[in-house]
C-alpha positions as CSV (number, residue, x, y, z in Angstrom):
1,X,-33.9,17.5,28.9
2,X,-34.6,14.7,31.4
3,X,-34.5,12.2,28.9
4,X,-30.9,13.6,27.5
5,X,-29.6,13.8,31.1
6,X,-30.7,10.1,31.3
7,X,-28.9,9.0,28.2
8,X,-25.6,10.6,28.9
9,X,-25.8,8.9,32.6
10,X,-26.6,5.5,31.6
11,X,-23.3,4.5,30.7
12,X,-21.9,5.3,34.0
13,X,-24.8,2.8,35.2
14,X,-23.8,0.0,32.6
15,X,-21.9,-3.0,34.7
16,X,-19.1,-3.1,31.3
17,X,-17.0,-6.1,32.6
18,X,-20.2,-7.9,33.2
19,X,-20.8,-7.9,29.7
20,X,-17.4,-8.7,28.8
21,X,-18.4,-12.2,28.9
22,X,-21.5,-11.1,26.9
23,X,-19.5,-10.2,24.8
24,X,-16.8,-13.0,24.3
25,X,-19.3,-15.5,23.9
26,X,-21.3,-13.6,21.0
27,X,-17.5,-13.1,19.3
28,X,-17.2,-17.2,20.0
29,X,-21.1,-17.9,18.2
30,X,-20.7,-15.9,15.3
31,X,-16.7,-16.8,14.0
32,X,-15.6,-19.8,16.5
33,X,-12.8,-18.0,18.0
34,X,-11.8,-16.6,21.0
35,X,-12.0,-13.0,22.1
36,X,-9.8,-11.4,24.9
37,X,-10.5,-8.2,26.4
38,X,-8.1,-7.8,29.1
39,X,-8.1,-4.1,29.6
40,X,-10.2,-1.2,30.6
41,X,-13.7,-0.9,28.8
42,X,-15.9,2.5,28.2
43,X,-19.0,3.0,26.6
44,X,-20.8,6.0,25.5
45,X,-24.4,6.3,23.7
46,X,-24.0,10.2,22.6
47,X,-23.9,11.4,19.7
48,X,-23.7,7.9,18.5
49,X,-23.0,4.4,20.6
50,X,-19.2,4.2,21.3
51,X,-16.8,1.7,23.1
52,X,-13.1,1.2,23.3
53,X,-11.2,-1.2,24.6
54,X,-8.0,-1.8,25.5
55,X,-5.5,-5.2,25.4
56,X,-7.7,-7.2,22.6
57,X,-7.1,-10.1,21.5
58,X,-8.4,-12.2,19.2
59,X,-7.6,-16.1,18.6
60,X,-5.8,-18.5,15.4
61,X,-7.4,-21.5,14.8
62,X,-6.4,-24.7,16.0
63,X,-3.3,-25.7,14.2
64,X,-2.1,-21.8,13.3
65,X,1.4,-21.2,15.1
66,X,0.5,-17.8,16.1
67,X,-2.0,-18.2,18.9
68,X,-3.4,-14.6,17.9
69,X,-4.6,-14.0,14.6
70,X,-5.1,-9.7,15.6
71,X,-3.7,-8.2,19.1
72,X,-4.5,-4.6,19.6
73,X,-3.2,-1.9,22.4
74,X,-6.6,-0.2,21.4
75,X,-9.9,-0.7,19.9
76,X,-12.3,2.1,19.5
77,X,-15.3,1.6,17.4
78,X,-18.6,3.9,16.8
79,X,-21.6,2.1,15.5
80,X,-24.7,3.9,14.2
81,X,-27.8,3.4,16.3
82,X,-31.0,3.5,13.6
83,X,-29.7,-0.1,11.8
84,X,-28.8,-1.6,14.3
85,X,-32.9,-1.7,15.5
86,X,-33.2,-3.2,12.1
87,X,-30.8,-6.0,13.4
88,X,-27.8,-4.6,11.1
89,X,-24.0,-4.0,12.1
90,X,-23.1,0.1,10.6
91,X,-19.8,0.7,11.9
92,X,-19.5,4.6,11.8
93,X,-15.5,4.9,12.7
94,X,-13.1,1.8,14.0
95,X,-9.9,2.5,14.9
96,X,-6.9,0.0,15.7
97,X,-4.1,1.4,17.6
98,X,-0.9,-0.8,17.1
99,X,-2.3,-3.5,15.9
100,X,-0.3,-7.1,15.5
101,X,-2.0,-9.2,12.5
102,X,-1.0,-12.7,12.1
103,X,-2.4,-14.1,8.7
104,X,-2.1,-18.1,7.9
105,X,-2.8,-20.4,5.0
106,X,-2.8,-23.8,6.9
107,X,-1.7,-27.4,5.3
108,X,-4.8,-27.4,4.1
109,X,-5.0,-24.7,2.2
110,X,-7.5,-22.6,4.6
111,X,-6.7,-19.3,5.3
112,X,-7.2,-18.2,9.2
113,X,-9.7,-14.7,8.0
114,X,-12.1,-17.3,6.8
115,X,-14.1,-18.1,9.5
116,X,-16.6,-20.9,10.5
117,X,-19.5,-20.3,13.1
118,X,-20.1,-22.0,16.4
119,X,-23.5,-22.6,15.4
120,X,-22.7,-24.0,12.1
121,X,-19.8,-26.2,13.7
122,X,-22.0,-27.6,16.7
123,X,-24.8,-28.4,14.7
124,X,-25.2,-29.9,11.6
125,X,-27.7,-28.6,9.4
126,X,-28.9,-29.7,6.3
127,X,-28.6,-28.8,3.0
128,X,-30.3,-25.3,2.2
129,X,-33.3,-25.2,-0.1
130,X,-32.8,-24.0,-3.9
131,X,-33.9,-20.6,-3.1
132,X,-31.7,-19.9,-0.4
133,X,-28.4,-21.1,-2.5
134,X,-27.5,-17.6,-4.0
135,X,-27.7,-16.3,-0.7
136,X,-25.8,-18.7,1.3
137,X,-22.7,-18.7,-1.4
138,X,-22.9,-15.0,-1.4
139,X,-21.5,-15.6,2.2
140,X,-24.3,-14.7,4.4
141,X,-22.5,-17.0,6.8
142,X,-20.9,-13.7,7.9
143,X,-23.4,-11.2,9.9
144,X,-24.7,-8.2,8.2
145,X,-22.0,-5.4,9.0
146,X,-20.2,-2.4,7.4
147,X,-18.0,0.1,7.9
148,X,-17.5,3.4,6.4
149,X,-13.9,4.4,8.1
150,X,-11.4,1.9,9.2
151,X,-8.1,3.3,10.5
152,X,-5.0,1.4,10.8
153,X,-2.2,3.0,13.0
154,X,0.9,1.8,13.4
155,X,0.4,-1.8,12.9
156,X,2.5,-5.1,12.1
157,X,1.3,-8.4,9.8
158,X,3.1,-11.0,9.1
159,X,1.9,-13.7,6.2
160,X,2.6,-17.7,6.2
161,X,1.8,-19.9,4.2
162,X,2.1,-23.4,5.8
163,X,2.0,-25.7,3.0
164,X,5.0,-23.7,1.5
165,X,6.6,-22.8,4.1
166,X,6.5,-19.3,2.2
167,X,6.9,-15.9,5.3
168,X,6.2,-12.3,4.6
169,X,6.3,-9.3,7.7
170,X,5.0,-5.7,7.1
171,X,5.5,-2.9,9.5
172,X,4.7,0.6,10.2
173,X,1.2,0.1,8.7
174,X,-0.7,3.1,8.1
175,X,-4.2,2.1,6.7
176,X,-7.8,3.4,5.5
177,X,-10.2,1.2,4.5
178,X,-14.2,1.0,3.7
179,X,-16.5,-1.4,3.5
180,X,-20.0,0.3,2.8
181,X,-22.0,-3.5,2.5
182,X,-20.5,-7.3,2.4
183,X,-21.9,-7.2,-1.2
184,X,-18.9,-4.5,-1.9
185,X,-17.3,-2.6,-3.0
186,X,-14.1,-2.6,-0.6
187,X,-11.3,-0.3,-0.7
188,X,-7.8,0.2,1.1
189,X,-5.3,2.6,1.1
190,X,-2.4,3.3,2.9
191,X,1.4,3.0,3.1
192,X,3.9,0.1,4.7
193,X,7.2,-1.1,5.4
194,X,8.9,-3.9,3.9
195,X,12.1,-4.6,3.9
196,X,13.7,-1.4,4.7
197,X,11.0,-0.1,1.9
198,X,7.8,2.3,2.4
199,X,5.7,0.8,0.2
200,X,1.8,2.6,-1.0
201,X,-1.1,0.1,-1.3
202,X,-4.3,0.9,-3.5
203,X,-6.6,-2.2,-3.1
204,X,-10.6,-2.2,-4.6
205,X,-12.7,-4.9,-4.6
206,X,-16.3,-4.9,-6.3
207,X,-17.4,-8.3,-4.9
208,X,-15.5,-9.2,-1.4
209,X,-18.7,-11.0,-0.2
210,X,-18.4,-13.0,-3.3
211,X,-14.6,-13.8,-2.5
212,X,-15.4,-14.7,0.4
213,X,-17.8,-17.8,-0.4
214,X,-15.0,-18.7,-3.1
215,X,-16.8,-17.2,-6.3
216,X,-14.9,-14.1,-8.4
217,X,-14.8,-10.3,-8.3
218,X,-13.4,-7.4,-10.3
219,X,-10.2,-6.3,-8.3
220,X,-7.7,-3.4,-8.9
221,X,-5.1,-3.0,-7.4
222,X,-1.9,-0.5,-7.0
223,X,1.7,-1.0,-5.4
224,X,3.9,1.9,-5.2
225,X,7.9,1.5,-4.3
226,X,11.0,2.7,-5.3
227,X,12.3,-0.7,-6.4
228,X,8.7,-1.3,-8.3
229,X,5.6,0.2,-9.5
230,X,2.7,-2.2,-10.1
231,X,-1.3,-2.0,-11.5
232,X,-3.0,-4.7,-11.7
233,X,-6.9,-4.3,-13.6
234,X,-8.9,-7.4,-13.7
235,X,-10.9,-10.2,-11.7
236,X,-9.8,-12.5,-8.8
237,X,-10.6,-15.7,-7.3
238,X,-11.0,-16.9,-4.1
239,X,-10.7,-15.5,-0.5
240,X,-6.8,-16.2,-1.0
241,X,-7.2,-14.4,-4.9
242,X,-5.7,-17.7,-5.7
243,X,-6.4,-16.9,-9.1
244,X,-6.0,-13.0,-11.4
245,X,-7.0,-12.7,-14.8
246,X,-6.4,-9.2,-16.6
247,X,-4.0,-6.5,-17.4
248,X,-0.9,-5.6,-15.1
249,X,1.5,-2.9,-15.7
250,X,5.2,-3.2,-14.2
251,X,7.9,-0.9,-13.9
252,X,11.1,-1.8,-12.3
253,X,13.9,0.6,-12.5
254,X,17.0,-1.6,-11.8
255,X,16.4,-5.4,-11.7
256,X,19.4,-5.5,-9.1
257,X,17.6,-3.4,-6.5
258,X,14.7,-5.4,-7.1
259,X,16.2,-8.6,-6.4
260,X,18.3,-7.5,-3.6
261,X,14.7,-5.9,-2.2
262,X,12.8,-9.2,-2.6
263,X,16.1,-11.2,-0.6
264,X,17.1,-12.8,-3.9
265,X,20.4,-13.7,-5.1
């Protein structure tokens, strides 16, 4: 009894916005970015470890005209306690509460969700050993985390693509997704908004570690609208899935409404 009375007090003990900092600067290590947490933060280690926070923020790199990449009026987030003494990232339940997601393809041809460490960018290492290439271009860069429920509620995202000039901008975003292991598989499902149009989203892929690092994966995919019905069966390319191979299915009721849904003449 003493030692659950103990657990359930030691949050209210916990100095939270002294850890902020903690916090900022593990965020800054691990991807090279910035994170802002300019709200109220609570913590809670029953039944599992809990925190929310409000007013997050997290940063573009240099050169993205967004200065955000993500900005959230809420962030609550359960993580399982067993993995991580095993030194392992188990996200139970995540949910972001009107999230704004700003994604960029810079001149270069980098998108902003691929990320490079502080570590690796302040100091140089050399090239890893033979045994250790599979597992650095299955993108280990990344820590070790999952997460079995991801909510999406009421977010925006907007897409540019710098070297074309090319913009996109979804609203009303309503999304689940999973991510048991980096290895895969990932799936996403949920509904948006574009262009006056709710429009479903089935996404699956086997691989997304391998994506990541620039290798392939088996990918399905499913897009729902009443101007369009897509499936898409195959394999893609690249974090950016610069390249699909396989078999798509399209249905288009009236090429007009199509045209007039896409904004072309």
């Amino acid at each position: 009894v003493l030692i659950v009375a103990a657990v359930l007090a030691l949050p209210s003990f916990i100095p939270l916005n002294a850890y902020k900092a903690r916090i900022v600067a593990l965020v800054k290590d691990e991807t090279g970015r910035d994170l802002r947490i300019s709200g109220p933060v609570s913590f809670s280690l029953l039944p599992s470890i809990a925190l929310e926070a409000s007013d997050v923020a997290f940063s573009n790199p240099p050169g993205a005209t967004s200065p955000d990449m993500i900005r959230l009026k809420t962030l609550d987030v359960e993580l399982k306690l067993l993995p991580l003494l095993h030194g392992a990232i188990e996200i139970s339940r995540l949910k972001l509460v009107d999230p704004v997601i700003a994604l960029e393809v810079d001149k270069n041809g980098k998108p902003n969700w691929v990320f490079n460490t502080g570590t690796q960018s302040a100091k140089p290492t050399a090239a890893p050993p033979p045994a250790a290439a599979s597992e650095a271009n299955s993108g280990s860069e990344i820590p070790a985390i999952s997460f079995a429920d991801v909510r999406i509620v009421n977010g925006q995202a907007s897409y540019l693509d710098q070297r074309t000039g090319a913009k996109r901008a979804l609203s009303d975003i309503n999304m689940d997704l999973s991510l048991p292991s980096f290895a895969g598989p990932f799936k996403a499902h949920g509904s948006a908004t574009w262009n006056g149009e709710k429009t479903t989203v089935d996404l699956t892929a086997a691989a997304p570690g391998a994506l990541q690092s620039g290798g392939t994966s088996p990918i399905t995919i499913a897009l729902a609208a009443a101007p369009i019905s897509f499936n898409f069966q195959g394999e893609a390319s690249g974090a950016t899935l610069s390249k699909l191979g396989g078999t798509a299915h399209l249905s288009v009721p009236s090429v007009r409404g199509l045209s007039k849904w896409l904004g072309i003449p």
